[in-house]
N, C-alpha and C positions, 0 to 999 in steps of 0.2 A: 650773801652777807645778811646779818640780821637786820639791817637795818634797809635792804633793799626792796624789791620787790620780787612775789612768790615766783620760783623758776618749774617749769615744767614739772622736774623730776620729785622736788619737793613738795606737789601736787599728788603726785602717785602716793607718795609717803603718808599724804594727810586720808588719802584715798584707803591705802591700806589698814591705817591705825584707825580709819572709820568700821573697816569692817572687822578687824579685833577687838572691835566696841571699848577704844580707848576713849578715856576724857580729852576734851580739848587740852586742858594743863597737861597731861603726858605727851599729846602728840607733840605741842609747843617745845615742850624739854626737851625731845631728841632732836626737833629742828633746829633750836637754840633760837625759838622765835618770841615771841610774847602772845600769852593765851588769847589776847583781844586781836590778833591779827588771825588766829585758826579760828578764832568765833567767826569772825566778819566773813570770812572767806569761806567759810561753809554754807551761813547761813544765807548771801547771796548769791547761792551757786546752789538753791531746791534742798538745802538743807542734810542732815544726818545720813538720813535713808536713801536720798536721793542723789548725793555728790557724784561727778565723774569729774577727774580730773584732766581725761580731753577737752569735755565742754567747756570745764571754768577755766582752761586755759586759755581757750580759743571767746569766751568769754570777754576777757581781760582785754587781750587785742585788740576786740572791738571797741571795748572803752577808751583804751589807749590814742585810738585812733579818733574815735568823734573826739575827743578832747583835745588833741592837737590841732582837728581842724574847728573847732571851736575857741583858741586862743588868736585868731583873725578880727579883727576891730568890727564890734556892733554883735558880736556873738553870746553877749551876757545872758543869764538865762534869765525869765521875769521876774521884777522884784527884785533886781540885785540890783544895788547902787555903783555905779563905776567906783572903783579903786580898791576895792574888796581883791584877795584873793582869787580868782576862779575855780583854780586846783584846791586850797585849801577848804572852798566852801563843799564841791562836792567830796570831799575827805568826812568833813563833817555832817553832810547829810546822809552818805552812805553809812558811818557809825551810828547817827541817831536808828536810821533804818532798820540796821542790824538787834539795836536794844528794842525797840518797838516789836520785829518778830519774835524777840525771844519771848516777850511776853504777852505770845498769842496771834497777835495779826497777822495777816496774809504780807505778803511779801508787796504785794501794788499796792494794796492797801496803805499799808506804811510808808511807801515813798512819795505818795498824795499827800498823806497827811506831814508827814516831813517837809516838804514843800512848801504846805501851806503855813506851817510855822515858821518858816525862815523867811517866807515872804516880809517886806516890810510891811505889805498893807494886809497881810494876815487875808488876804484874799485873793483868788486868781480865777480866772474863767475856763472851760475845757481846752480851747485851745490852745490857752499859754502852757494848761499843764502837759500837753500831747510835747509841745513844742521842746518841753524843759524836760520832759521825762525821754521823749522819744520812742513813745507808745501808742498805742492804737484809740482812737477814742471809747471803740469798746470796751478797752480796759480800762478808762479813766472813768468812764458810766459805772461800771460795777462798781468802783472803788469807791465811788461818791454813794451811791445807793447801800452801801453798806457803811459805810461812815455817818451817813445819816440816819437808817435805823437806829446803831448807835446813840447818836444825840452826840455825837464828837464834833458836827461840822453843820450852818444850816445853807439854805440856797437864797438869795435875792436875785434881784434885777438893776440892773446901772441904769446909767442916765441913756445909753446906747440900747437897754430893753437886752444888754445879755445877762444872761443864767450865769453869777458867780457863787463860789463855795467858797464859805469864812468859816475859819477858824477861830470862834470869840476867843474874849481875853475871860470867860465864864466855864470854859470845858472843862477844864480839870474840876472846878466845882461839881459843874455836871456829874463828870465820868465819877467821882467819888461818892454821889448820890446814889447813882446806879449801882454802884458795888456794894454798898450798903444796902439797896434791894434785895442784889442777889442772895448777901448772905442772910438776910432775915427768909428766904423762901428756902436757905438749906436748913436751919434749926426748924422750921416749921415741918420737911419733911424729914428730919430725923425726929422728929417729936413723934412724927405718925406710927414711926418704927418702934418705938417706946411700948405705944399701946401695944402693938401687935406683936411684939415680942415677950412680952409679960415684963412689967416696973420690976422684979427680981433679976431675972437674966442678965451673967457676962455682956450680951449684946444692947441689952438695952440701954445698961450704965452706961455702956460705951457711946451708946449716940447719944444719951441727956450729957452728957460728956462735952460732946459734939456740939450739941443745939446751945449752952450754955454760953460756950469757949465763942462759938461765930456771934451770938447774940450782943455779948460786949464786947467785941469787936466792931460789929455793924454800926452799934450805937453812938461807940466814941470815933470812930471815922465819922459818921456824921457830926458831932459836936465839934468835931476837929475842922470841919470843913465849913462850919458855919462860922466858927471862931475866923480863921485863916482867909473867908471870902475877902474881905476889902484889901488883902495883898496883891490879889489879879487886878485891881483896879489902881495902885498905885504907885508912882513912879518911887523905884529906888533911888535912897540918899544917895550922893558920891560916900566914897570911903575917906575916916576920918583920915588925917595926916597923923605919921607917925613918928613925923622927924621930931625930936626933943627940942624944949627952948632952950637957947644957951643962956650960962649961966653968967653971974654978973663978971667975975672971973675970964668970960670966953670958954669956959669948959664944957 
């Protein structure tokens, strides 16, 4: 059923249509599934190149299974407030997850940092995340030490003297600073190409092209994000009401 969950053979299918180097949207349309469920399901299951459709079946099971015995009383994961969904919160952490690797991050990587943003206190210690992930600490160490090269997450000390990792309410500032870096250090190195290609050449035009196109780019991402900071910092209005006044009439 489309609306169910992926069955075995349906796996083989996504398995197959990966190695005829089909799009997710084609594979979706023969299964009659929705393209955001072959996205998810690939890309937590080692992605493109790497999918087997024995593993992620047997994958699934396993999830299947800690979940059910994680719906037993005192099983919340950290940072959840009682009455929350359980199932729907990791529905939606596995989605953020899945948009996070598409663009770029490692797979543990992004379930750290998904975590840490759904936390309420925007912060958690190693062991809640080992706890809440169900991962090794060694994985949660790398994921941390590459999240904070980044500049996406810093480290403190509680009142207990443990090591936790926050998620400010400043990263996305951050992270658009950083990108803005990057792209000033590609027009600098297509500028190089410039010289050395001679200012006339097809290729040169093409990279002052380049350096131009990312330059204002870089720039108004930063003005944009210098604009946009005090939204991290500020609580959103409720939404106006839409109901109409009645009129003197009752109309």
């Amino acid at each position: 059923m489309p609306g169910g969950r992926l069955t075995q053979q349906e796996r083989q299918q996504i398995a197959l249509g990966l190695a005829d180097g089909l799009a997710y949207a084609e594979i979706a349309r023969r299964l009659d599934r929705p393209t955001s469920t072959i996205t998810r399901e690939v890309m937590r299951n080692g992605g493109p190149t790497a999918y087997r459709a024995d593993l992620a079946h047997r994958a699934t099971e396993r999830r299947t299974h800690r979940r059910r015995q994680g719906t037993r009383p005192g099983a919340e994961g950290p940072g959840q407030a009682n009455g929350r969904d359980a199932e729907a919160v990791r529905e939606y952490e596995e989605t953020f997850t899945t948009l996070l690797m598409q663009q770029g991050l490692p797979k543990m990587t992004s379930r750290v940092l998904v975590s840490l943003y759904t936390s309420d206190a925007g912060s958690l210690t190693a062991s809640e995340l080992v706890q809440h992930l169900r991962v090794s600490p060694a994985s949660i160490s790398k994921a941390v030490a590459f999240l904070e090269s980044q500049g996406l997450i810093r480290r403190e000390r509680d009142e207990r003297r443990r090591e936790r990792y926050i998620a400010d309410d400043d990263v996305w500032y951050q992270g658009m600073v950083s990108a803005a870096r990057t792209h000033a250090q590609l027009a600098e190195t297509a500028r190089q190409g410039v010289s050395l290609l001679g200012p006339d050449s097809p290729a040169a035009v093409r990279l002052e092209n380049i350096a131009r196109f990312v330059d204002f780019v870089g720039e108004s991402m930063i003005r944009a994000a210098e604009q946009a900071r005090e939204v991290l910092h500020t609580k959103a209005e409720p939404a106006a009401a839409t109901t109409a006044e009645p009129t003197p009439d009752g109309g």
